[in-house]
C-alpha positions as CSV (number, residue, x, y, z in Angstrom):
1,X,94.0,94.7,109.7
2,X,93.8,97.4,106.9
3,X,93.6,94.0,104.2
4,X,91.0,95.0,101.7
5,X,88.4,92.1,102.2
6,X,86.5,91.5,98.6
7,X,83.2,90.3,97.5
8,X,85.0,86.5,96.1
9,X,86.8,86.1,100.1
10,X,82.8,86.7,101.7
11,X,80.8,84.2,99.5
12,X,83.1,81.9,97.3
13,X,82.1,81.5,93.6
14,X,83.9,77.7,93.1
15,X,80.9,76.5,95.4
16,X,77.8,78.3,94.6
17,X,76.3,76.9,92.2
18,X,76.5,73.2,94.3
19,X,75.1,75.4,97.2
20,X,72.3,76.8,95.2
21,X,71.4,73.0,94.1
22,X,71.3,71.6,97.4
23,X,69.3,74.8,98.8
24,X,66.7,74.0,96.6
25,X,66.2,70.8,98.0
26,X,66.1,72.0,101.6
27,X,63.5,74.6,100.2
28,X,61.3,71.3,98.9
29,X,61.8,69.7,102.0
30,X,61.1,72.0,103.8
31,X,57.6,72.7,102.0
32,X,56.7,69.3,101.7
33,X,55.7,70.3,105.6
34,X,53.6,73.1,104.5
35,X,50.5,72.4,105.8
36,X,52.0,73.2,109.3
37,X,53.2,76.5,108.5
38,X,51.3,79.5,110.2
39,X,50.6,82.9,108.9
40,X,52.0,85.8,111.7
41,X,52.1,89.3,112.6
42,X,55.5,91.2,112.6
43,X,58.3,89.9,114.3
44,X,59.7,92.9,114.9
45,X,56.7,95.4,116.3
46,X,53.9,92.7,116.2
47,X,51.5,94.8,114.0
48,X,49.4,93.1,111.8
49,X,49.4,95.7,108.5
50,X,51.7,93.1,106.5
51,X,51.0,92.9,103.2
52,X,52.4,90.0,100.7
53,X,55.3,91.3,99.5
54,X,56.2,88.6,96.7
55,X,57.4,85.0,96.4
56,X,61.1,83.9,95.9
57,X,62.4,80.9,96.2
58,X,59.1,79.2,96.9
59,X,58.6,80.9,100.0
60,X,56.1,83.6,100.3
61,X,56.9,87.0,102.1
62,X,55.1,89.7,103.8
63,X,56.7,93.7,104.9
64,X,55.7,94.9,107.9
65,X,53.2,98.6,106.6
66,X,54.5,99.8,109.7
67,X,58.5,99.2,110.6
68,X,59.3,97.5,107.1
69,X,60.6,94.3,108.6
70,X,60.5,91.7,105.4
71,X,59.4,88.2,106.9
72,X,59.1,84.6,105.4
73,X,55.2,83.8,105.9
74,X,53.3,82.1,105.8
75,X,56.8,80.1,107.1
76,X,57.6,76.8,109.2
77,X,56.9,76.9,113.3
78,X,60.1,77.1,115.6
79,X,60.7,73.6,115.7
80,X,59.9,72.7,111.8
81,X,62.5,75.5,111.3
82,X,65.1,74.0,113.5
83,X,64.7,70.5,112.2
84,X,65.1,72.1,108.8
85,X,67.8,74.1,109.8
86,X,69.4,71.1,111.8
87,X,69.3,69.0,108.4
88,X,70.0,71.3,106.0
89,X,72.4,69.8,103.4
90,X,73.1,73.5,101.8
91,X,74.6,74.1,104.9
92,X,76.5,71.4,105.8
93,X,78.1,71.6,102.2
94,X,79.3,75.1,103.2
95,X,80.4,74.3,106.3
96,X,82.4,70.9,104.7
97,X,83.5,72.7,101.6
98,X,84.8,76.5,102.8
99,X,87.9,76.4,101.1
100,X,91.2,77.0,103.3
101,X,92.3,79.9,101.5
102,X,88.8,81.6,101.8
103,X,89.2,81.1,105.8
104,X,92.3,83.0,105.2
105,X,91.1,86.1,103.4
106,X,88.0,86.3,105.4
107,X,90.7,86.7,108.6
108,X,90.4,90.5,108.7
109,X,87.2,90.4,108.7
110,X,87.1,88.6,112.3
111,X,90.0,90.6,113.2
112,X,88.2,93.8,113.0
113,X,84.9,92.4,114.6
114,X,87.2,91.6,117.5
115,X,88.9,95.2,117.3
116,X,85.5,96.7,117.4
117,X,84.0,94.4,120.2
118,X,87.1,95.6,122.4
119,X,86.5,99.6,121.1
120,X,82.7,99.0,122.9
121,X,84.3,97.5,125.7
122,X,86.6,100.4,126.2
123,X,84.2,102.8,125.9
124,X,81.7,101.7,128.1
125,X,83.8,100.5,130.5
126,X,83.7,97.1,130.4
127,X,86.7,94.4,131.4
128,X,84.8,90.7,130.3
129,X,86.5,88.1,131.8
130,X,83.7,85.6,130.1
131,X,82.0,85.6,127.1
132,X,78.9,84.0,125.1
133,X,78.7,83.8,121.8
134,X,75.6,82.3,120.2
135,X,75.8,80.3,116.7
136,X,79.6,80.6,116.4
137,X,79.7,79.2,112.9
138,X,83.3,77.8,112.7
139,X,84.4,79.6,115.5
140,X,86.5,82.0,113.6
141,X,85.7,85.1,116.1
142,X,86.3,83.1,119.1
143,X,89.6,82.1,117.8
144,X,90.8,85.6,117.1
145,X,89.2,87.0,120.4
146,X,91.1,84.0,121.9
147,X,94.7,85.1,120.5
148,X,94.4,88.7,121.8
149,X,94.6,87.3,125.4
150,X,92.0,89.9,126.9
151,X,89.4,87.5,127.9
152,X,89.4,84.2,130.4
153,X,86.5,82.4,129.3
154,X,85.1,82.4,125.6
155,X,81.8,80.4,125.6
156,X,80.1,78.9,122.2
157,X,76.6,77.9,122.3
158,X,76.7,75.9,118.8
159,X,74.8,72.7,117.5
160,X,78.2,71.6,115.5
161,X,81.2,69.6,117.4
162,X,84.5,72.0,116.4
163,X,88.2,71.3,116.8
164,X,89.6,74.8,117.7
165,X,93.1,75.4,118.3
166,X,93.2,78.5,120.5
167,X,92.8,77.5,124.6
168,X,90.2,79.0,126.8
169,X,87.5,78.2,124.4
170,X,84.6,76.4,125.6
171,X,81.9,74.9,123.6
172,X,78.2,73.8,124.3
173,X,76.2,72.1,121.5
174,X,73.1,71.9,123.5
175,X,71.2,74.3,122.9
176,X,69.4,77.3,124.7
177,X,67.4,74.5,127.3
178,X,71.4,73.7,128.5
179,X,72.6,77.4,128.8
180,X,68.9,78.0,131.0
181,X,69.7,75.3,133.1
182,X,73.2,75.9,133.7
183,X,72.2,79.4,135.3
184,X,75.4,81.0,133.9
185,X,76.3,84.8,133.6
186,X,78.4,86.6,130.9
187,X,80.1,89.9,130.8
188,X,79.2,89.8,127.3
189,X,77.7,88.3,124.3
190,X,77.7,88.1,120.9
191,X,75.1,87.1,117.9
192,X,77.1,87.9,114.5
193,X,74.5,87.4,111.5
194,X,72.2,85.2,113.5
195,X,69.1,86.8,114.5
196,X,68.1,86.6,110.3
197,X,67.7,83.2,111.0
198,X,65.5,82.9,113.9
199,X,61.7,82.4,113.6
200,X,61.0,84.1,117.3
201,X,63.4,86.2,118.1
202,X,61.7,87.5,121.1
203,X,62.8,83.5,122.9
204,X,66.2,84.3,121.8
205,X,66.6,87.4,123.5
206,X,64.6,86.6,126.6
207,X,67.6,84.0,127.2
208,X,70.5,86.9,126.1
209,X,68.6,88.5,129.1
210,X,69.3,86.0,131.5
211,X,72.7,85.1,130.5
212,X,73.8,89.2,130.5
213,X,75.6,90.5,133.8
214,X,73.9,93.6,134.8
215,X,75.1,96.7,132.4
216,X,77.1,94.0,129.8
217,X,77.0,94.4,126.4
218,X,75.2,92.5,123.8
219,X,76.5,93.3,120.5
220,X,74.8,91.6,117.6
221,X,75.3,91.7,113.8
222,X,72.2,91.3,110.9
223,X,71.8,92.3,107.5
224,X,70.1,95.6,106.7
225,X,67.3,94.9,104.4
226,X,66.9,98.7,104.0
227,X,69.8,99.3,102.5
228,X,70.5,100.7,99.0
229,X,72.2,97.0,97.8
230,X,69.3,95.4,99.2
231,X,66.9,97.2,97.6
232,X,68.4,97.8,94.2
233,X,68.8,94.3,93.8
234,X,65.9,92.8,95.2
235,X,65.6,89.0,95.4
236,X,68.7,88.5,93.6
237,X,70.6,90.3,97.1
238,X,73.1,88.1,98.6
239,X,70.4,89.0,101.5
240,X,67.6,87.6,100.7
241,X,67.9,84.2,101.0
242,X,66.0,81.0,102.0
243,X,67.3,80.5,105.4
244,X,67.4,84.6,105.9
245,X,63.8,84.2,107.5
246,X,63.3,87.6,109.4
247,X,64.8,90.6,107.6
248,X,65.2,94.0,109.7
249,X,66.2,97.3,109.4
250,X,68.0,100.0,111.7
251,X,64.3,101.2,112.8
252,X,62.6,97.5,113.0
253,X,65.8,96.4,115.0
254,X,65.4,99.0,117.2
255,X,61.6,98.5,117.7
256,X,62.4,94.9,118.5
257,X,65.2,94.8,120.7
258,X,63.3,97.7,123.1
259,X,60.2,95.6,123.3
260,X,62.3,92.7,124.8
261,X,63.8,95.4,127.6
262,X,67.0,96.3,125.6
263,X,68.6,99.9,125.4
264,X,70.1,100.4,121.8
265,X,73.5,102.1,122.9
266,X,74.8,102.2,119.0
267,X,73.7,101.3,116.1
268,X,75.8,101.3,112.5
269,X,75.8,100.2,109.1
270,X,79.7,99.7,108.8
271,X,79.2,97.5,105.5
272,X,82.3,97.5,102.8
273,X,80.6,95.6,100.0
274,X,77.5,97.7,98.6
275,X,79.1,99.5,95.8
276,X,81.5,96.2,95.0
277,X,78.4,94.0,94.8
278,X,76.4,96.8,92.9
279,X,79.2,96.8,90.7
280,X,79.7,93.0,90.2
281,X,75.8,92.6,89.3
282,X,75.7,95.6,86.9
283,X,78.7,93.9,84.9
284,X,76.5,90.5,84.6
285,X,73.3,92.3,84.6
286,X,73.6,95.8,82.2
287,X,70.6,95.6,80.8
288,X,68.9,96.4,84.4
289,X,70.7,99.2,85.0
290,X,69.8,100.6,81.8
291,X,67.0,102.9,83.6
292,X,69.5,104.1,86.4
293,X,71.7,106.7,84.6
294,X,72.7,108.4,88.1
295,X,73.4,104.8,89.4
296,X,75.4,103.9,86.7
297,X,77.3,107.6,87.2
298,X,78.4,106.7,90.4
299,X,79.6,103.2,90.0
300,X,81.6,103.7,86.4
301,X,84.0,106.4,88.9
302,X,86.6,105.0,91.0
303,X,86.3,107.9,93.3
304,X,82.6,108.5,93.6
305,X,82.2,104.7,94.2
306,X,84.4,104.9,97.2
307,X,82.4,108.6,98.0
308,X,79.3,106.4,97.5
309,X,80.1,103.8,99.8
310,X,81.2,106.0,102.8
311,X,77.8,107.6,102.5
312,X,75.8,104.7,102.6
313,X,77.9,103.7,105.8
314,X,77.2,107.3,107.5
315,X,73.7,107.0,107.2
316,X,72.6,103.7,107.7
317,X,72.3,102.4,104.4
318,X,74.7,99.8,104.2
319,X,73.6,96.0,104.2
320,X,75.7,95.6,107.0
321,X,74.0,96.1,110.4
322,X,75.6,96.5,113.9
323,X,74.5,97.0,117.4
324,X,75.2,97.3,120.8
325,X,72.7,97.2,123.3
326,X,71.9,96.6,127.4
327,X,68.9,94.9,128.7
328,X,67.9,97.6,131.9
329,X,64.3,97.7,130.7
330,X,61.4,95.8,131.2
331,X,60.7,92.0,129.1
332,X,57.6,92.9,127.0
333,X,58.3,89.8,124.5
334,X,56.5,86.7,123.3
335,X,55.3,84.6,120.6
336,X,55.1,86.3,117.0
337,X,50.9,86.8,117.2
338,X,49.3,84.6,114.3
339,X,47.5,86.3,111.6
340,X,43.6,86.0,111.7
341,X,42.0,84.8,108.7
């Protein structure tokens, strides 16, 4: 549990640059539809003060003058996005070519998202006997959630057919439409690094809504796009990326999930991987850090760098972000706005 997880076990370097070659066509496929994308308002707080913000990667962006949310638009519709996401041959290549050692070394970090999943449980009070979790990946979390024993039912709501080994795992490719209809309940649910990808996020969690037993917990993870990583680096973060469509922040989050009638119990930026990634880009990029002499301070000692990271954890500046909230309040949601010309 205590395994040091590293920046090579997250995102492997023996496939990246295949990945970045196919992304680039699912980018041009993707615009080759662009006279059906629309231009919106916020995702996050529905305002309509968002500037462009830049291009990368072909797509254009806009931040949000009032929560800072960073958002793909003018972007693809829902369904565009789905088919494109449903298609995409960057990741299907990823999902085909993770290598078995890399599911290995990326163990602890499922191990510890189960750990923390059962410290929530224990501190609110809650004993789930079933569980959802939406886009399970490769079903890595399920599996380890499985072997611990504490739950009955583990529920996957996940486009791709998967051959898991642990029993008591169940497995809907579907889609949201199925779970609706099937007018099931949960005393939990789960969304690790999933709501980045999601045009309207407001649909997503009107259906965590009705899926949630009353008082459950919903604990979701997303990257922080105001974080110190995320910033420093800019377009050349592991974050911003072309499927990474909506892009929040501890505030934005916050804004958006108590729109929808959610309570934020917790919210953390428990990230390991900052100062290792800061690190890793100054070594291949020196000549940016040239301007950054405290920077440079801080990452050249072993000790401040580990100083460095704990304190972007503690105050919410990690790229890492983690929350746990309850749906009591009232369903204000509904379609991102458009943009007027």
């Amino acid at each position: 549990m205590n395994e040091k997880i590293a920046v090579r076990d997250i995102h492997a370097a023996g496939v990246a640059e295949e990945f970045d070659r196919l992304m680039q066509l699912d980018i041009d496929d993707l615009r080759a539809h662009e006279d059906a994308f629309v231009d919106t308002a916020c995702p996050a707080c529905h305002g309509d003060d968002v500037p462009h913000a830049f291009v990368h990667q072909s797509l254009s962006y806009r931040r949000c003058g009032h929560c800072e949310t960073l958002f793909v638009s003018p972007g693809p519709t829902e369904s565009l996005h789905l088919d494109f996401v449903r298609s995409s041959r960057a990741m299907e290549f990823w999902r085909e070519h993770l290598p078995a050692d890399m599911k290995r070394t990326r163990r602890p970090m499922y191990q510890e998202r189960v750990a923390y999943a059962r410290d929530v449980w224990a501190r609110m009070g809650v004993r789930p006997q079933t569980t959802l979790e939406f886009g399970a990946g490769n079903g890595e979390f399920a599996e380890e959630l499985a072997a611990t024993g504490v739950v009955e039912r583990i529920v996957l709501l996940e486009p791709q057919a998967l051959n898991l080994e642990q029993p008591g795992i169940e497995i809907m490719t579907e889609g949201f439409e199925a779970l609706e209809a099937a007018n099931r309940s949960f005393d939990a649910v789960f969304a690790w690094e999933l709501i980045e990808h999601l045009i309207e996020p407001d649909q997503f969690l009107r259906v965590v809504r009705q899926v949630l037993k009353p008082g459950a917990p919903f604990i979701l993870s997303t990257p922080n796009e105001r974080s110190v990583e995320t910033r420093r680096l800019g377009t050349d973060s592991s974050n911003i990326l072309f499927d990474h469509v909506r892009l929040y922040n501890p505030a934005s989050i916050s804004t958006l999930l108590e729109r929808n009638g959610f309570r934020v119990v917790e919210l953390c930026t428990p990230g390991k991987l900052d100062v290792a990634r800061l690190q890793g880009y100054r070594a291949e990029h020196p000549d940016l850090f040239g301007d950054d002499p405290c920077l440079n301070l801080i990452l050249s000692d072993e000790q401040a760098s580990a100083a460095f990271q704990t304190f972007l954890q503690q105050n919410l500046l990690s790229s890492h972000m983690r929350v746990v909230a309850v749906a009591d309040g009232e369903w204000r949601g509904g379609k991102t706005p458009l943009l007027r010309s």
